[in-house]
Backbone bond lengths (Angstrom), bond angles and torsions (degrees), N, CA, C in turn:
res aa  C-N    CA-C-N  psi(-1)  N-CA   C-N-CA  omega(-1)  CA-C   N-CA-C  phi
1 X - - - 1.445 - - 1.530 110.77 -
2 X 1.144 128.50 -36.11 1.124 137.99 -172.94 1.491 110.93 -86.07
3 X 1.266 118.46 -47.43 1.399 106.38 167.15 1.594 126.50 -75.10
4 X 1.544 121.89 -17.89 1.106 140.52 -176.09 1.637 103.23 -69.97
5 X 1.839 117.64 -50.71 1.849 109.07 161.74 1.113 110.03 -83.02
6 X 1.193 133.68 39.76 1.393 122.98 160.38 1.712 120.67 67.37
7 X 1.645 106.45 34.48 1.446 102.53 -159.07 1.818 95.21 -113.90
8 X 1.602 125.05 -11.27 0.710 118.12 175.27 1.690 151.45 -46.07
9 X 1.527 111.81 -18.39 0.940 137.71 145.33 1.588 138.86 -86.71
10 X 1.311 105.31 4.71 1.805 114.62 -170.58 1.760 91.35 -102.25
11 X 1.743 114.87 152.63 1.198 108.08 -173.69 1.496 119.93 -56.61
12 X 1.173 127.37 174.07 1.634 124.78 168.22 1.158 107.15 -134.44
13 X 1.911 103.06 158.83 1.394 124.43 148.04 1.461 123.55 -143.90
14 X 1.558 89.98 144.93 1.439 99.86 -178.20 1.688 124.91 -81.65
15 X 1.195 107.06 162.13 1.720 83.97 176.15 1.276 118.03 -90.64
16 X 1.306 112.60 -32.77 1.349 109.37 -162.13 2.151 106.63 -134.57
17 X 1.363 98.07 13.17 1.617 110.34 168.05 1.905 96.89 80.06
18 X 1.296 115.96 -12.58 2.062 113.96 174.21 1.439 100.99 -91.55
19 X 1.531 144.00 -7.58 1.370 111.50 -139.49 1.881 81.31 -108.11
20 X 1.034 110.24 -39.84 1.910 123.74 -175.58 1.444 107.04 -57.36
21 X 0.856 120.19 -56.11 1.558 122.38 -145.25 2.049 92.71 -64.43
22 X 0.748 108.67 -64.70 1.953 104.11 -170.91 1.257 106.40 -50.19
23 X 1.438 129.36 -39.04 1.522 140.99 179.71 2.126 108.83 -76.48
24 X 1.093 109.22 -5.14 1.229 92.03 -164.57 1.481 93.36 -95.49
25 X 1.374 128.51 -10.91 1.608 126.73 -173.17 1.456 98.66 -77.82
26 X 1.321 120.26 -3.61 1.854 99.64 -165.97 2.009 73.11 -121.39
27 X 0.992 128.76 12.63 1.494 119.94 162.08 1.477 132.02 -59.76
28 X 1.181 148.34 142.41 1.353 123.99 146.76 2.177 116.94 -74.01
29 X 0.862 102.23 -5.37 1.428 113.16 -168.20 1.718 86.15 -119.88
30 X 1.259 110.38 122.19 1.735 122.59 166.35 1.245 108.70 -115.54
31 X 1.396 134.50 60.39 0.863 117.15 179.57 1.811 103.29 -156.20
32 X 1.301 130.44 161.15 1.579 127.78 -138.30 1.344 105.98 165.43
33 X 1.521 91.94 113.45 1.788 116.57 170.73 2.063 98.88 -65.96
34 X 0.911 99.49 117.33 1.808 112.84 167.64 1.904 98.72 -109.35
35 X 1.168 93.38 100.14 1.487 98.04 158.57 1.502 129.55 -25.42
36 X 1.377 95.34 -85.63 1.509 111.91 170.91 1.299 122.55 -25.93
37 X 1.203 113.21 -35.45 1.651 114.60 -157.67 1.515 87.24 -114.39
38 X 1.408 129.15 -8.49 1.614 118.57 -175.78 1.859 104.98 49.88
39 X 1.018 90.06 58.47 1.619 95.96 170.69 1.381 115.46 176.97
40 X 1.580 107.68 165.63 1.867 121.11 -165.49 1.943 85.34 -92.22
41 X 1.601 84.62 155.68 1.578 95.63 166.13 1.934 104.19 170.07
42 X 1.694 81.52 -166.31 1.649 80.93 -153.74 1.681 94.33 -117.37
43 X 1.339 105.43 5.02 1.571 110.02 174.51 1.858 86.98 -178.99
44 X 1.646 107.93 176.57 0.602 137.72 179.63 1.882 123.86 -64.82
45 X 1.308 123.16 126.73 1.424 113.63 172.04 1.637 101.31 -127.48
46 X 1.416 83.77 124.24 1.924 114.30 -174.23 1.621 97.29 -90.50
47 X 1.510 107.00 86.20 1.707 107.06 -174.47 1.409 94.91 -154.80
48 X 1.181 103.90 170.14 1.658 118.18 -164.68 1.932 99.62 -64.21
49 X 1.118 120.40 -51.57 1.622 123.34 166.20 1.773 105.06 -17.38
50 X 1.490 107.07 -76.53 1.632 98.77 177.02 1.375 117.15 -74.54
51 X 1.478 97.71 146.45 1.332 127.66 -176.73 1.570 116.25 -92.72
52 X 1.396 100.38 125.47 1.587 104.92 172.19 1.415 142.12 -64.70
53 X 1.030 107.08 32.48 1.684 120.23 -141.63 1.584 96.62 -97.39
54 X 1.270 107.05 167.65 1.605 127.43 165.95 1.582 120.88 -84.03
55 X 1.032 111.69 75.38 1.450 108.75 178.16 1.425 104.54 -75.85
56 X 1.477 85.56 136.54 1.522 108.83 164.94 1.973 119.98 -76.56
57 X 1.590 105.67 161.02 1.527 109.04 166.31 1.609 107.61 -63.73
58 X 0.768 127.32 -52.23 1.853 139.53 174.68 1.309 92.36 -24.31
59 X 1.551 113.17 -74.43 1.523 132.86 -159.74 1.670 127.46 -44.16
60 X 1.513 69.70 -56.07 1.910 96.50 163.69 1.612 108.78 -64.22
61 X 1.382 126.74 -49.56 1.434 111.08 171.61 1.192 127.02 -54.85
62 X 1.368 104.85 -25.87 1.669 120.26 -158.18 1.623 92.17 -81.61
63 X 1.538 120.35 -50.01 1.862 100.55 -175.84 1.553 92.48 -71.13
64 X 1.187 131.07 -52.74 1.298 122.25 -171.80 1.881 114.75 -23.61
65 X 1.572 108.38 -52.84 1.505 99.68 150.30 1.099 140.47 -65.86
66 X 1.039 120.99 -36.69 1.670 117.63 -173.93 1.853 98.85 -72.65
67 X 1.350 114.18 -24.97 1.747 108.44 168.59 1.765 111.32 -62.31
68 X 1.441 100.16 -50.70 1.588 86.84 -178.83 0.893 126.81 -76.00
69 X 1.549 119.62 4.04 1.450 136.86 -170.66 1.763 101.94 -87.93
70 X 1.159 119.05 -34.12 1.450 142.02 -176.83 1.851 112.59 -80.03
71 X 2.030 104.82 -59.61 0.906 103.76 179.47 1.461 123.69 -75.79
72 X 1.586 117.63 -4.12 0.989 121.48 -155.63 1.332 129.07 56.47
73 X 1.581 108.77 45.39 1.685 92.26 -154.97 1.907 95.29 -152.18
74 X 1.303 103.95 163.58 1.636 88.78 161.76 1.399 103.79 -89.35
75 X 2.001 96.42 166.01 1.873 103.19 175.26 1.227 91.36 -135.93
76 X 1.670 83.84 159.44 1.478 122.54 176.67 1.645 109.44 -88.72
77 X 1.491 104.98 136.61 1.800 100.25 -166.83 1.215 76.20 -131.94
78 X 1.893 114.16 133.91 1.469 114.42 160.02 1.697 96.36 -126.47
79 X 1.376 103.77 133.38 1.241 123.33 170.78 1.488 105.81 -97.05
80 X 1.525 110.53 155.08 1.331 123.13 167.76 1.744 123.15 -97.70
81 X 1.999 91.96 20.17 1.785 81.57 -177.76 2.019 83.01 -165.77
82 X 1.113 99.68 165.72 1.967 94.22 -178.88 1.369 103.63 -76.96
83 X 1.489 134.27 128.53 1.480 123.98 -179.22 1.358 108.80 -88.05
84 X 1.527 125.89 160.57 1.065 109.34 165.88 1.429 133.61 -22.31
85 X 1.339 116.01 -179.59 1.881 107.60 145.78 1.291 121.93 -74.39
86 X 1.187 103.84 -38.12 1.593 113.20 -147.09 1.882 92.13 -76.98
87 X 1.101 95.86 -36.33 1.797 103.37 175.03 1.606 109.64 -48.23
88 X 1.362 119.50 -43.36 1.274 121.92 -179.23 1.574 133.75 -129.97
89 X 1.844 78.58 51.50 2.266 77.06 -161.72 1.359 109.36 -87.91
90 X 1.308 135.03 27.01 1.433 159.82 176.10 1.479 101.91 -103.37
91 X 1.254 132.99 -30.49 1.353 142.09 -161.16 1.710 125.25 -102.80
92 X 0.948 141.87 127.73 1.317 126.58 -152.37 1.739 87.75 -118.31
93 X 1.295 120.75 123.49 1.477 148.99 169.11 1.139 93.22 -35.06
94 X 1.578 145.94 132.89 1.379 146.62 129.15 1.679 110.81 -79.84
95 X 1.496 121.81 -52.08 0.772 89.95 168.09 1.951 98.53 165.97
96 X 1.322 131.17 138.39 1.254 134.84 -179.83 1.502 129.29 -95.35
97 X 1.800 114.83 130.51 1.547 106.40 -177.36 1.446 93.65 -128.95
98 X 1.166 97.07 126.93 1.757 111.95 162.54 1.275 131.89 -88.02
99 X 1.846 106.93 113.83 1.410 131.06 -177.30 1.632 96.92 -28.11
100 X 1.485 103.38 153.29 1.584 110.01 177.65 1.558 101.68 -115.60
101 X 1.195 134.51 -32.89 1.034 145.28 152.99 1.715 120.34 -112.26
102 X 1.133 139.11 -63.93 1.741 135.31 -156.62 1.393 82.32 -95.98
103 X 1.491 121.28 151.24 1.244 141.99 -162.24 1.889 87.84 -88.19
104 X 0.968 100.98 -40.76 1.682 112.19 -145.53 1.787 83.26 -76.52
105 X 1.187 136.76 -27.23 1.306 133.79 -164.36 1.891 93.15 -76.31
106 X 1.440 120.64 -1.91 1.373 94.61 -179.41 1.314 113.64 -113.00
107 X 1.917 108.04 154.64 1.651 102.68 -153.41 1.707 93.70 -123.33
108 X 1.355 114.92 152.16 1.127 123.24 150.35 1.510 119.01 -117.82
109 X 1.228 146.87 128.39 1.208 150.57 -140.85 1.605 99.90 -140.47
110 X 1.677 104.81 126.74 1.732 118.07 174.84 1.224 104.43 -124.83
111 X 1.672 102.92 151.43 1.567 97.80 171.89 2.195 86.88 -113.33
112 X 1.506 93.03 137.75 1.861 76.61 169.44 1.559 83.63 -119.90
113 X 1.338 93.42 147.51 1.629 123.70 -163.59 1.935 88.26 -76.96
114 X 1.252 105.67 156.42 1.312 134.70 -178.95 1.535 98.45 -62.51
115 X 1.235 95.59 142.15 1.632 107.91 168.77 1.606 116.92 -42.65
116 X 1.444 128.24 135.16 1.406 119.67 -179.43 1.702 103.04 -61.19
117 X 1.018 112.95 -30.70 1.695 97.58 -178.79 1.672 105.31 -50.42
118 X 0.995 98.39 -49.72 1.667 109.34 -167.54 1.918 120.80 -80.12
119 X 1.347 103.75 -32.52 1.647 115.93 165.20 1.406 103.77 -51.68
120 X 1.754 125.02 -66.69 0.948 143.63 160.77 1.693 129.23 -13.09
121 X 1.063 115.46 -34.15 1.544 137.02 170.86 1.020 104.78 -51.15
């Protein structure tokens, strides 16, 4: 799904640090904003740095901007569950697959459009 809209190379974030990591080996780009841990990587690090917390859909949109705000770029947001709307009405749906067994195997995928400074160009 991700390489099919063309999102495979634009930065990412995960929502919850499970949904990236199995998908990022068939990537050309290994690399992934993890909230929790406030840092890029190519999987997950289970260390005192990340935080155990409840992130919200909001939250996840919210670095999702401040990344394209940085990269200058649009990002790709994959959730591990459909978020509200209202969580992502800035965000245009790529597209949802439902786990067949592990909950965590299912993705919902956003592209949020580039900062207007930068669309604007």
């Amino acid at each position: 799904m991700l390489v099919e809209a063309n999102l495979d190379r634009l930065p990412m974030v995960d929502d919850g640090d499970y949904a990236l990591p199995p998908v990022l080996g068939y990537l050309p780009q290994r690399n992934v904003y993890y909230l929790r841990g406030d840092r890029f990587g190519s999987f997950v690090q289970l260390d005192r740095v990340r935080k155990d917390l409840t992130i919200t859909d909001e939250e996840v949109i919210d670095a999702a901007r401040r990344l394209g705000r940085v990269e200058r770029s649009a990002v790709a947001v994959v959730f591990n569950h459909m978020p509200p709307a209202f969580a992502v009405a800035e965000a245009e749906e790529v597209g949802c697959t439902a786990a067949d067994i592990v909950w965590i195997e299912s993705y919902c995928v956003y592209r949020l459009p580039p900062p207007a400074d930068v669309a604007n160009r």
